[in-house]
Residue frames as qw, qx, qy, qz and C-alpha x, y, z in Angstrom:
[[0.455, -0.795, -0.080, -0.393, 7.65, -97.17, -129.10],
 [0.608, 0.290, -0.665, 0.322, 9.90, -96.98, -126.24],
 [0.616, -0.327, -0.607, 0.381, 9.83, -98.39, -122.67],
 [0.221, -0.837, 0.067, -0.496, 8.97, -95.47, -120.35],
 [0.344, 0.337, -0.720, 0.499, 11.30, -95.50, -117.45],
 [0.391, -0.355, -0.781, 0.334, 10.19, -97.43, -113.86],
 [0.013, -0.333, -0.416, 0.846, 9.50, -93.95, -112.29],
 [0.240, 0.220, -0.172, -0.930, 7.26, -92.86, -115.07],
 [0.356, -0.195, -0.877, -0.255, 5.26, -96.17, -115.76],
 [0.691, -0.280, 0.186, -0.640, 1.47, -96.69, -114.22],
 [0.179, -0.198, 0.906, -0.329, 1.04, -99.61, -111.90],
 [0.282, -0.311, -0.818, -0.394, -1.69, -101.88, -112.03],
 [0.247, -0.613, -0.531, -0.530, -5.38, -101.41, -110.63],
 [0.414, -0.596, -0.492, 0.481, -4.43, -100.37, -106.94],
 [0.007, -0.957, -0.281, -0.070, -4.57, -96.98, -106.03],
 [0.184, -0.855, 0.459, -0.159, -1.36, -96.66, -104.15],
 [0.576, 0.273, -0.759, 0.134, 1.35, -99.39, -103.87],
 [0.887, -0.234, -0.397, 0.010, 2.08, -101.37, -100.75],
 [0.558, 0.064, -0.192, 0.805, 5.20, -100.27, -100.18],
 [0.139, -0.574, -0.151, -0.793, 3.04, -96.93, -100.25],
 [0.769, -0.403, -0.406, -0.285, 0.71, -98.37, -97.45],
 [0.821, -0.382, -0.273, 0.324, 2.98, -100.02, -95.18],
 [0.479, 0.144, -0.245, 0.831, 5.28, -96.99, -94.83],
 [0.063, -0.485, 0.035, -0.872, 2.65, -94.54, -93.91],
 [0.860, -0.221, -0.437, -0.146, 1.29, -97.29, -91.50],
 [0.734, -0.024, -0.329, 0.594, 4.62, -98.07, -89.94],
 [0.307, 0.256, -0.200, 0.894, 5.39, -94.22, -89.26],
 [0.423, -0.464, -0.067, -0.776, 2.13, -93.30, -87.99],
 [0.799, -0.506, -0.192, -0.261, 1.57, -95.96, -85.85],
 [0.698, -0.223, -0.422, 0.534, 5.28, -96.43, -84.22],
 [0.234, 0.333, -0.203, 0.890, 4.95, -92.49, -83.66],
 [0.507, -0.518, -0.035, -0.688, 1.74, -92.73, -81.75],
 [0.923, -0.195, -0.314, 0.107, 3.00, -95.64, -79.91],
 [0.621, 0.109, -0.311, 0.711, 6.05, -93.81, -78.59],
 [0.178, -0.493, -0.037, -0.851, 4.19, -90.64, -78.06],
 [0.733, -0.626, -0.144, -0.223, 1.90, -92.56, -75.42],
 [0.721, -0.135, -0.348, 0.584, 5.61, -94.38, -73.80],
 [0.419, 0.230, -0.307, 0.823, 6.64, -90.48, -73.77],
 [0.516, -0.619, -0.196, -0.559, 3.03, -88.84, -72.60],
 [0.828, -0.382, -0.394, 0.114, 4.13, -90.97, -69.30],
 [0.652, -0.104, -0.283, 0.696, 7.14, -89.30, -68.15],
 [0.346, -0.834, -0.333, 0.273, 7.43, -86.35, -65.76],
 [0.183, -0.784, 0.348, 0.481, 10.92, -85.21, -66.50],
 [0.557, 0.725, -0.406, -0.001, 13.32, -84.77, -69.03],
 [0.838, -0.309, 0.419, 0.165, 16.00, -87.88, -69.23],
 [0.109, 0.729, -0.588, -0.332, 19.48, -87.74, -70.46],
 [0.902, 0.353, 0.158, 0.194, 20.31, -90.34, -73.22],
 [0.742, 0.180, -0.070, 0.642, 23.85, -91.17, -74.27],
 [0.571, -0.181, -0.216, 0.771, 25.21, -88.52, -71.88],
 [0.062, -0.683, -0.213, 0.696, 23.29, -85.76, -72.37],
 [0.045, 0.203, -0.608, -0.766, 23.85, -85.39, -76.00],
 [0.278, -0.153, -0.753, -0.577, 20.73, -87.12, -76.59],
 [0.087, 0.041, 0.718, -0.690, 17.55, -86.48, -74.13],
 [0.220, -0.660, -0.697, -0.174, 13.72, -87.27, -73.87],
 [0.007, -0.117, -0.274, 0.955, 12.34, -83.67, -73.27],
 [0.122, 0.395, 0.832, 0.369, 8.95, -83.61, -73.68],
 [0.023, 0.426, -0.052, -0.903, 7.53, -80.05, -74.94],
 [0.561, 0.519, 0.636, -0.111, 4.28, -79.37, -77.04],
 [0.197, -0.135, 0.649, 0.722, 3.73, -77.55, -80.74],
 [0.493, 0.671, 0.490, -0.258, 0.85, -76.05, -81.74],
 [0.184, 0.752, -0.396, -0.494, 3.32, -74.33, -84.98],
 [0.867, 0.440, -0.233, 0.016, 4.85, -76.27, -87.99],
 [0.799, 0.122, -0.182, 0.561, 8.82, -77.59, -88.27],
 [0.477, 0.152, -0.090, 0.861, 11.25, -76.16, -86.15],
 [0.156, -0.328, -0.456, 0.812, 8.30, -73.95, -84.32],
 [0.029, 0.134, -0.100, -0.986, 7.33, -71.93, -86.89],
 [0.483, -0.492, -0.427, -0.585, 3.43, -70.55, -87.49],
 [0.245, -0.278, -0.797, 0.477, 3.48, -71.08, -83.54],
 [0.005, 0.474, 0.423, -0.772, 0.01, -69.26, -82.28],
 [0.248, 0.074, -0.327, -0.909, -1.77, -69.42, -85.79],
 [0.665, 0.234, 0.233, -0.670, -4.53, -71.46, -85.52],
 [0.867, 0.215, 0.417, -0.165, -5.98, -73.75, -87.85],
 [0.588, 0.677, -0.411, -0.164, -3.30, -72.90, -90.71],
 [0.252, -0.465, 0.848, -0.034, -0.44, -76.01, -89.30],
 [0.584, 0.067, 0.787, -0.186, -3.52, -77.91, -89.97],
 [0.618, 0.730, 0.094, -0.277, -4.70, -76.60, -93.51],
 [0.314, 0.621, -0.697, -0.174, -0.89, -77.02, -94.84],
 [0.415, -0.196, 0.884, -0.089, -0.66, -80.65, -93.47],
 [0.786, 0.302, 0.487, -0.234, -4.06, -81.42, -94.62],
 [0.596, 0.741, -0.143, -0.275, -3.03, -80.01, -98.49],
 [0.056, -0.580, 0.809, 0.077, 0.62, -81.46, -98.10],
 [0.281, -0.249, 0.926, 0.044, -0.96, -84.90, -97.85],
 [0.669, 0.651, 0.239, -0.267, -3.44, -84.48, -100.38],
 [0.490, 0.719, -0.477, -0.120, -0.46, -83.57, -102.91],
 [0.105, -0.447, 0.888, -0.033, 1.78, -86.65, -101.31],
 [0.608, 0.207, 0.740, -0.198, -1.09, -89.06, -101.83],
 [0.650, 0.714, 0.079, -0.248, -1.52, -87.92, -105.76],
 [0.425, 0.702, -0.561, -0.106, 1.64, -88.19, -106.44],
 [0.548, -0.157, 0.817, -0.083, 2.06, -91.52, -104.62],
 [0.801, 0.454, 0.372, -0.119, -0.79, -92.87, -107.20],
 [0.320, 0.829, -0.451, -0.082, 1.97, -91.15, -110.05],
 [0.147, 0.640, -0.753, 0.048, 4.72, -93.29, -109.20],
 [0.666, -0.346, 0.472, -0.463, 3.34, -96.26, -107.60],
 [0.856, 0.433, -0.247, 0.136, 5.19, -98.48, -109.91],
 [0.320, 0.655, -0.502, 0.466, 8.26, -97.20, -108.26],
 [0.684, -0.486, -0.544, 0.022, 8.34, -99.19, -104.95],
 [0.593, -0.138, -0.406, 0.681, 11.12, -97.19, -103.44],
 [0.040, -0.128, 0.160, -0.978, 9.66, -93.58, -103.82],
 [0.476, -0.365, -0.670, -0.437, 6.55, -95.17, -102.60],
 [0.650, -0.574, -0.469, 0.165, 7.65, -96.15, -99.50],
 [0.233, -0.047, -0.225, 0.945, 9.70, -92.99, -98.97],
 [0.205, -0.288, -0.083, -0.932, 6.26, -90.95, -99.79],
 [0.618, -0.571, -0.456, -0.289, 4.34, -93.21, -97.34],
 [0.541, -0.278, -0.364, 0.705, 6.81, -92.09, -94.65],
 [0.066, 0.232, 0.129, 0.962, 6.23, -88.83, -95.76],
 [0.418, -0.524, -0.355, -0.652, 2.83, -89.18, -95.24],
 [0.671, -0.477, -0.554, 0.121, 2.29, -91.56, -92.27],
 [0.390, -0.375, -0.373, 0.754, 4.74, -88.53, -90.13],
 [0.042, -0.200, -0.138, -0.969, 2.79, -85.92, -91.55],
 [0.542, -0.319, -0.592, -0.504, -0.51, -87.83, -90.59],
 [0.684, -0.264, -0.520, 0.438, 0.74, -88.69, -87.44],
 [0.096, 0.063, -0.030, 0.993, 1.26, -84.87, -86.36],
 [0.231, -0.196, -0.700, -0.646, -1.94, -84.71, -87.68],
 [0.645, -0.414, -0.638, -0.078, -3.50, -86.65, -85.59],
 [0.539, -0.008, -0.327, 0.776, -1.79, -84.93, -82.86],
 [0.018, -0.019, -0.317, 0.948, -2.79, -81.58, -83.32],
 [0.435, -0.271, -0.512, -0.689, -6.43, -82.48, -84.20],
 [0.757, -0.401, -0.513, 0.053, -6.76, -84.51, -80.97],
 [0.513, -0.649, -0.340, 0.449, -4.92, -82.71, -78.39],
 [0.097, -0.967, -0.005, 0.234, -4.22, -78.88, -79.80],
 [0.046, 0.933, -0.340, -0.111, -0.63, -79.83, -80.72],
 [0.869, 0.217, -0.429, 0.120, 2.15, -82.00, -81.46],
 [0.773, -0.591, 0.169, 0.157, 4.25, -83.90, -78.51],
 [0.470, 0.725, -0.435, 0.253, 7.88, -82.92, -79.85],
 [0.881, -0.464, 0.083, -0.036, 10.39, -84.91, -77.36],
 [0.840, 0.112, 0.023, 0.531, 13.68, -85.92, -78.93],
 [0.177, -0.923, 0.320, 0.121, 16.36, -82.91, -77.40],
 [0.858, 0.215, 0.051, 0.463, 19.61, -83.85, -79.78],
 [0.318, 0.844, -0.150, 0.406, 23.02, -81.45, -79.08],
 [0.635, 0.078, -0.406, 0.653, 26.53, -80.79, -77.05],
 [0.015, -0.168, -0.367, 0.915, 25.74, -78.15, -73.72],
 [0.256, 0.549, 0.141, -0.783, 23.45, -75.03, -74.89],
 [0.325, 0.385, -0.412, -0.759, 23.43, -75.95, -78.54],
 [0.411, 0.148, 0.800, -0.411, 20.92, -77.61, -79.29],
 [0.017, -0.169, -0.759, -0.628, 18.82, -78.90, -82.35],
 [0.514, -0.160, 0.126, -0.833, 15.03, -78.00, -81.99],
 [0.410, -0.120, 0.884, -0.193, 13.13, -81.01, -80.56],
 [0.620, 0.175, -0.515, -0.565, 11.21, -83.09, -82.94],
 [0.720, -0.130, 0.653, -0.198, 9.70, -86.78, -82.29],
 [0.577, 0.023, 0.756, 0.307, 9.18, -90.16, -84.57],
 [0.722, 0.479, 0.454, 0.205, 7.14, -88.60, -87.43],
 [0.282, 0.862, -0.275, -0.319, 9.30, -85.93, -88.05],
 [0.190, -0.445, 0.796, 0.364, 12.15, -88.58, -88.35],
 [0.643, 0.321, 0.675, 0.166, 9.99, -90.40, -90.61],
 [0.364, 0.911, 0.026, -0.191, 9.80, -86.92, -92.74],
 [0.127, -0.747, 0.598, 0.263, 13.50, -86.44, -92.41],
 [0.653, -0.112, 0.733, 0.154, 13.89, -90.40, -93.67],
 [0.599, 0.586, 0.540, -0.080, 11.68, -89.72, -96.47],
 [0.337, 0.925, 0.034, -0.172, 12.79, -86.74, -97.83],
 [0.159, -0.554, 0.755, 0.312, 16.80, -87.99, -97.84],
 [0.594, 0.317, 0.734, 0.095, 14.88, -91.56, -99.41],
 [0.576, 0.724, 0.378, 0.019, 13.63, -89.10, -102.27],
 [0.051, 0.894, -0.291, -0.335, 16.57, -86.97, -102.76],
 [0.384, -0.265, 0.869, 0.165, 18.79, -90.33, -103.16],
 [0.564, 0.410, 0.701, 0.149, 16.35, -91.68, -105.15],
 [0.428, 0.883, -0.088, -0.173, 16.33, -88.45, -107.95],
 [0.140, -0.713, 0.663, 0.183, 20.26, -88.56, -107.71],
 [0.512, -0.236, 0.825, 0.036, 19.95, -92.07, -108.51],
 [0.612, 0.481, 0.628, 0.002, 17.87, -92.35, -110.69],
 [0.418, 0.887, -0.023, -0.194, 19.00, -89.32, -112.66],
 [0.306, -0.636, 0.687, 0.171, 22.57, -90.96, -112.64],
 [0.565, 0.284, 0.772, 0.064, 20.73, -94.15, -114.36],
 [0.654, 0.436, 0.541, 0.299, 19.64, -92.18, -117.13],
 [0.226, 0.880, -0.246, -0.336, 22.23, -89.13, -118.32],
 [0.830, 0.513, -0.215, 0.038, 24.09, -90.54, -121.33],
 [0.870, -0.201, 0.052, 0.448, 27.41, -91.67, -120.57],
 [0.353, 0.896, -0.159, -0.217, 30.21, -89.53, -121.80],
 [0.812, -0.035, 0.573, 0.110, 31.87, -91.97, -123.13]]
């Protein structure tokens, strides 16, 4: 019989790892912690020269705006998204690193979450770009999304580098 590979092994008797845990922890709770710092301010404030600014603007839509003005559907994809990111956590939860990338995943999806369940919408804040051009604003758990989802891309690439035969 042979040795199933780290990503494909089952973990012992926990549901989710640690690594699982403390990332979705960490993102959810330093994005609702910043969210109150930004909930304070009155105006927009230029960081590093303008290129980077605290604008703070709401989101009742998904990424990047979109579904703005549907209702309860921003909240019906979240919920399912982190229904399917919590099953497949339990899947892999041997793997510590795509653990703690898919508790980032979650904790800024949960975080949001929380958001639009509690006030209507998500606090979007971070204004990144040179003049007029301008990325759309986003706050901490998207960057915990964004972290995650490069964490899992790296981690396929890697891991699929680990096992294609040599060609040797």
């Amino acid at each position: 019989m042979t040795a199933r590979p780290a990503h494909e092994r089952v973990a012992g008797p926990g549901f989710v790892s640690a690594a699982f845990v403390i990332g979705a922890l960490a993102a959810t709770l330093a994005d609702q912690l910043v969210d109150a710092g930004v909930r304070a301010i009155d105006a927009p404030r230029d960081l590093l020269g303008g290129v980077v600014r605290l604008a703070p603007s709401t989101n009742d839509g998904v990424a990047f705006g979109l579904l703005q003005g549907t209702g309860p559907v921003p909240v019906v994809l979240s919920v399912g998204a982190m229904v399917a990111i919590v099953a497949y956590a339990h899947r892999h939860r041997a793997d510590g690193a795509i653990s703690l990338a898919l508790g980032l995943l979650l904790g800024g999806a949960l975080a949001n979450l929380i958001e639009r369940l509690t006030r209507g919408a998500v606090l979007d804040y971070v204004d990144m770009g040179l003049g007029d051009l301008r990325w759309p604003t986003f706050n901490v758990g998207d960057i915990a999304i964004s972290i995650a989802i490069l964490l899992l891309i790296a981690g396929s690439v890697w891991r699929d580098r680990r096992t294609r035969p040599s060609s040797r």
